[in-house]
N, C-alpha and C positions, 0 to 999 in steps of 0.2 A: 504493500500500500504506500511504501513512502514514495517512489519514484513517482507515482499517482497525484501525490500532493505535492513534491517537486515540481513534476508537470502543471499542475492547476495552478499553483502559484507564480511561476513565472507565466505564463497567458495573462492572469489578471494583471501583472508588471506590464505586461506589453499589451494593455488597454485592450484583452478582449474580455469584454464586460459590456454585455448588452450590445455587442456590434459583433462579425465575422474581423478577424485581424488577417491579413496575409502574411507568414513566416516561412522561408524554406525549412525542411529538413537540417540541414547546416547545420542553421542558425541556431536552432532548437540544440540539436547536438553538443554545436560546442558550449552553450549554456549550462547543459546540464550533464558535460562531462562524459560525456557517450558516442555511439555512433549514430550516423543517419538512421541505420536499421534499424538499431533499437528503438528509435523514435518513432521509426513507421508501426511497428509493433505495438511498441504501445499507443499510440492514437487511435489505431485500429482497436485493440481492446478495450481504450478508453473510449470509445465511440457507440459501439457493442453495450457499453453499461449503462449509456444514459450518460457520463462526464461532461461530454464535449461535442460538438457540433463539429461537421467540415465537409469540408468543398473544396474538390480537384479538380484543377484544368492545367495539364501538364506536366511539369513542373511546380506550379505553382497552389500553393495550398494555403486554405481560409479556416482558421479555426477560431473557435468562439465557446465562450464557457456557457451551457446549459442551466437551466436550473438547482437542475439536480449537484451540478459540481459545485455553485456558489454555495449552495447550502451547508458543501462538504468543509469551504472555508471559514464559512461564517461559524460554525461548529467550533472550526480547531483553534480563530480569534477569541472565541468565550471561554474556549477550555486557556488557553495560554494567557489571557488577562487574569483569569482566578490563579494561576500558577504562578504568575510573574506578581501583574500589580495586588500582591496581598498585603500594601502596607508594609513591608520590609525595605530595607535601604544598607546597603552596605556603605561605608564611606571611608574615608583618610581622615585624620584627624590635622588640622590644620590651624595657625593663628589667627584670631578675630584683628579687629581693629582698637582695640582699645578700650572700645564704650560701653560694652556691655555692661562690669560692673556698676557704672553711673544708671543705666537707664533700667536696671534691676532691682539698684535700691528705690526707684523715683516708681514701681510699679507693685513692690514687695509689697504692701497692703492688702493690691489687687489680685495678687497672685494668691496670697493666703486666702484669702477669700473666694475665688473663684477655681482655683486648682488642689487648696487643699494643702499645700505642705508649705513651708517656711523657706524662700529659695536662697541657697549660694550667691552670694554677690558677685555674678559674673554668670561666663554662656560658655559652652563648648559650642566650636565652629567644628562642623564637618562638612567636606567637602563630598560630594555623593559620586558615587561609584557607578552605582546602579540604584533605581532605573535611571533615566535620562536626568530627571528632575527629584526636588522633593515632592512635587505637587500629583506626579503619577503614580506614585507611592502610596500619598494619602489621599487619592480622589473619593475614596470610598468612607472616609474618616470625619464624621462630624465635629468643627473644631470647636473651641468653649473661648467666646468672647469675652475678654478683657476691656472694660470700657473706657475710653480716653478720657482725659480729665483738663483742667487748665489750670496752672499754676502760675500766678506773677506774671499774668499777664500774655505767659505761652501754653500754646494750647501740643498737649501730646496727644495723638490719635489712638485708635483704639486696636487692637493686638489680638488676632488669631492663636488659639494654642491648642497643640496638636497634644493630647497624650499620647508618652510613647512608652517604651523600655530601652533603655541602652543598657545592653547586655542583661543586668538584675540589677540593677537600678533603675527606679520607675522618673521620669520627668515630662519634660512636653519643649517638642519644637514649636519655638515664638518665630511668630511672621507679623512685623508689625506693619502698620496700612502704610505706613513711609518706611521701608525698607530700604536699604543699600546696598544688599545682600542681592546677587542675582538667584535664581533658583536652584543653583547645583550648590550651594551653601546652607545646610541647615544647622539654626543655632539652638543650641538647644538649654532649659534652664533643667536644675536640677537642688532638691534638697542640701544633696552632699557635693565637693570638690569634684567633680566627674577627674580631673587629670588625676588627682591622686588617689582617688576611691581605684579606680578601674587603672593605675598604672601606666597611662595614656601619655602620647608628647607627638609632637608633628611627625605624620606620616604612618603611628599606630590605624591599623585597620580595626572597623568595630560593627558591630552591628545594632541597628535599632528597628525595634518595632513595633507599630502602631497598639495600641492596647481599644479594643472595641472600633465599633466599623458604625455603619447606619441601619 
């Protein structure tokens, strides 16, 4: 079956989706690492099952993904989103900018309040490994808002927190409405020292994971 879904996924790459595409044999071939025959082969069985649609006139051949084949993808996109984006995040641990401690003690009220524990004056930066972002990680992860407040006159905006785990220690990735942080950066607060609790220093690998979903 995999060469099946080999095949189907590269067709939907070469925009046959809802249209007949024209591809030589070759082409197909050198793509997926095989010979012409075997491509003929399998189109032909694939063709036989219901996969794929096509149309020869000589040389030249028009293939187009069926129903029945999108469905086979649409399938293996839901099964790999629950596999992949389950809230997990691998990352590097990396240096912040400086401010965190400041803007931890200026929200430490809010935090005990709204998340529960007493936070470290300061953030661990991690940079994300996988998946692309933090935000494909936690698309599934209701965050718990932190409300902005104003102070003297400045106003601090209000701050997303993710409950997570890093490693057995429970905290939550903050994402505040004015970040500076691009998305492959998650910072994360935590009760205890995260560098010294978990033995951590730039470039330790760690893992974190969302605690509860929607």
């Amino acid at each position: 079956m995999s060469e099946r879904i080999e095949l189907l996924i590269e067709l939907a790459e070469l925009g046959a989706i809802g249209r007949k595409r024209e591809v030589t044999l070759r082409e197909l071939a050198s793509r997926l690492n095989t010979s012409p025959q075997s491509i003929l082969r399998l189109l032909r069985e694939m063709e036989r099952e219901g996969l794929i649609s096509r149309e020869t006139s000589g040389r030249k051949t028009r293939l187009g993904l069926t129903e029945k084949g999108l469905e086979i993808l649409e399938e293996l996109h839901e099964r790999l989103e629950k596999a992949l984006y389950c809230g997990l995040i691998i990352g590097e641990v990396v240096s912040g900018l400086g401010e965190g401690s400041y803007y931890v003690r200026l929200y430490r009220d809010r935090i005990r309040e709204y998340l529960g524990f007493d936070p470290f004056p300061g953030t661990l930066n991690v940079k994300v490994l996988f998946p692309r972002t933090i935000f494909d990680a936690l698309i599934d992860v209701r965050p718990i808002l932190i409300p902005g407040f104003v102070r003297d006159g400045r106003t601090f905006g209000d701050v997303k927190a993710y409950p997570v785990r890093v490693e057995d220690v429970e905290g939550a990735i903050v994402v505040p409405s004015r970040s500076v942080h691009p998305p492959k950066i998650a910072e994360i607060i935590a009760p205890v020292n995260l560098r010294e609790t978990l033995n951590l220093r730039d470039g330790s690998r760690i893992r974190i994971k969302a605690v509860g979903g929607r």
